[in-house]
N, C-alpha and C positions, 0 to 999 in steps of 0.2 A: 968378579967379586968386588964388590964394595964396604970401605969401613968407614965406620964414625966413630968416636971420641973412643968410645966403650965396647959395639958393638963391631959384627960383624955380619954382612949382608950375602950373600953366596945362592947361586941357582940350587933348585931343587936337583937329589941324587937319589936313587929308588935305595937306597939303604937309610934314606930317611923315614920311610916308611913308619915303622914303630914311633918316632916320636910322633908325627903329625897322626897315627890313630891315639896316641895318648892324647895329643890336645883338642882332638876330636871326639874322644872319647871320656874327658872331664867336664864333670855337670857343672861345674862354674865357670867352663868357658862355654858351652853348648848353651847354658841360660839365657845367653846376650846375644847368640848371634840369629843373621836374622831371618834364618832360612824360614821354609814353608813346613821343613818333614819335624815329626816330632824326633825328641832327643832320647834317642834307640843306643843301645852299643852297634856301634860300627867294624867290619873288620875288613878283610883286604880288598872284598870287593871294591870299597869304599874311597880303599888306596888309589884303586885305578880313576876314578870319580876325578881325584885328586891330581892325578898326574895330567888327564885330559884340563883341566882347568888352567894349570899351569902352561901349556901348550898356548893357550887361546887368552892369555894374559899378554899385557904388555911386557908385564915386569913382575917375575913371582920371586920371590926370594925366601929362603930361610931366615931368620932372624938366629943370629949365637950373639953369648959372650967373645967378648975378644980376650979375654981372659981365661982360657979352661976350654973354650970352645964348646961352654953347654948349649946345646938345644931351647931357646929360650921361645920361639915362634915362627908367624910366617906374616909376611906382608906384602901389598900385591897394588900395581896400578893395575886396572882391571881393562877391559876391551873399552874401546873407544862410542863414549855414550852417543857421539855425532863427529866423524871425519872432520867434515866443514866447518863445527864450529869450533874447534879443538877443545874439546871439552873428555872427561876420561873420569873414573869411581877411583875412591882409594878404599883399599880394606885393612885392617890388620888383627891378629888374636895370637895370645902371650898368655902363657902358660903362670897361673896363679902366683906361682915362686920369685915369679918375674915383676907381678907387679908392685907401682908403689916405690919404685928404685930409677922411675923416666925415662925405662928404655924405649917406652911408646912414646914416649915424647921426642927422644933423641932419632927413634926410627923415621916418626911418621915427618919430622923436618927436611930430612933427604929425601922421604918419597917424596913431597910434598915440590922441591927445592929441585928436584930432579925433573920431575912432570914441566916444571915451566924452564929451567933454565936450557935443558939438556931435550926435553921432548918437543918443547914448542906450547904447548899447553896453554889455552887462555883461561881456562877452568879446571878444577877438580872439584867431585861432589864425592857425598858420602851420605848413608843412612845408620842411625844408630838407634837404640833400643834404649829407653829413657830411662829405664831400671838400671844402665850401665850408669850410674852417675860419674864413675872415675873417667871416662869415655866422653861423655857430654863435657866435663868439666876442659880436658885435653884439648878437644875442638876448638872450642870458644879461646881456649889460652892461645890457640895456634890463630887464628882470626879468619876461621869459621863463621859464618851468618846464618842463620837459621831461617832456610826457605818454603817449608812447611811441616805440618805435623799431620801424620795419620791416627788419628786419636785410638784409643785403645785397639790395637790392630795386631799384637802379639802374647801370647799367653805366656807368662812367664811364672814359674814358683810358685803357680796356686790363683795368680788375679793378671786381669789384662793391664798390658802398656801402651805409651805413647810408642811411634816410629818415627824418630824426627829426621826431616832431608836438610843436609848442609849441604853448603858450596864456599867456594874460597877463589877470585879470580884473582890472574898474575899481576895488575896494579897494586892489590890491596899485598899480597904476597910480596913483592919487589918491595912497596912502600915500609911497610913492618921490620924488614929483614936489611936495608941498607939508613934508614934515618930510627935507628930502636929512641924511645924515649929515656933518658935519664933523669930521674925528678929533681936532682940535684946538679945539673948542670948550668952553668950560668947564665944559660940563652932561656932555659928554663924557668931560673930565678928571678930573673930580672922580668919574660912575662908574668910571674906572678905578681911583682910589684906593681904590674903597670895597670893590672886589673882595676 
């Protein structure tokens, strides 16, 4: 088990069950993600679907509050895209109540932080679904680059979307997270004078 500031990070337990067919089973998280099957109600078969996934993950975790210990999602470094080049997917999906409060943002920093400091990792990638704009927007905050886009490639709410592939290597990662910018810092201020 892992915590952050807020949350709390924990392997999956089959009495999770119910919650993960709830967030599998809510039309504004099934909108965004970015499977192939159309968005059906799911039931326990489904569960099991669920459990082998988890197995075949690096890293699957529940996503709670650390507060109440609600059921808030799940987040996953996924199977290894290439051994050799240590490269690995991240995913994650947070239950509506949840968003808008940065717990994907607080999550996806430890996956993200964990992948290279603790895995070894020289890369993480990730695909998102361009109607997720809270999703796209997270990415970019995190320093995500945008390495292509599958043009309208996902039927979403009635009209097609983008699918766009991100990546984020451990340089740019390490650099972000040990020198952050402060605009008002002196070393700061003083290059802006010097411009």
């Amino acid at each position: 088990m892992f915590t952050t500031e807020r949350l709390v990070l924990r392997a999956y337990k089959e009495t999770d069950v119910d919650n993960v067919l709830d967030l599998f089973n809510n039309p504004e998280v099934t909108a965004y993600l970015n499977h192939d099957e159309f968005n059906v109600p799911r039931g326990p078969k489904f569960a099991e679907n669920i459990m082998k996934m988890t197995e075949s993950c690096l890293m699957f975790c529940v996503v709670e509050e650390k507060q109440g210990r609600s059921f808030a999602g799940l987040a996953l470094i996924n199977h290894l895209q290439s051994a050799k080049n240590r490269e690995a997917s991240l995913g994650i999906a947070l239950l509506p109540q949840f968003w808008g409060k940065g717990y994907g943002t607080e999550a996806m920093k430890f996956f993200i932080d964990y992948a290279f400091r603790t895995l070894g990792m020289h890369r993480v990638s990730l695909d998102v679904n361009n109607a997720n704009w809270r999703a796209v927007e997270l990415y970019k905050k995190l320093g995500f680059i945008t390495e292509g886009v599958k043009r309208q490639s996902i039927w979403t709410d009635g009209t097609w979307t983008d699918l766009t592939f991100m990546g984020l290597i451990d340089t740019e990662w390490h650099a972000k997270r040990t020198h952050p910018v402060n605009p008002m810092s002196p070393t700061a201020i003083k290059t802006l004078h010097t411009l």
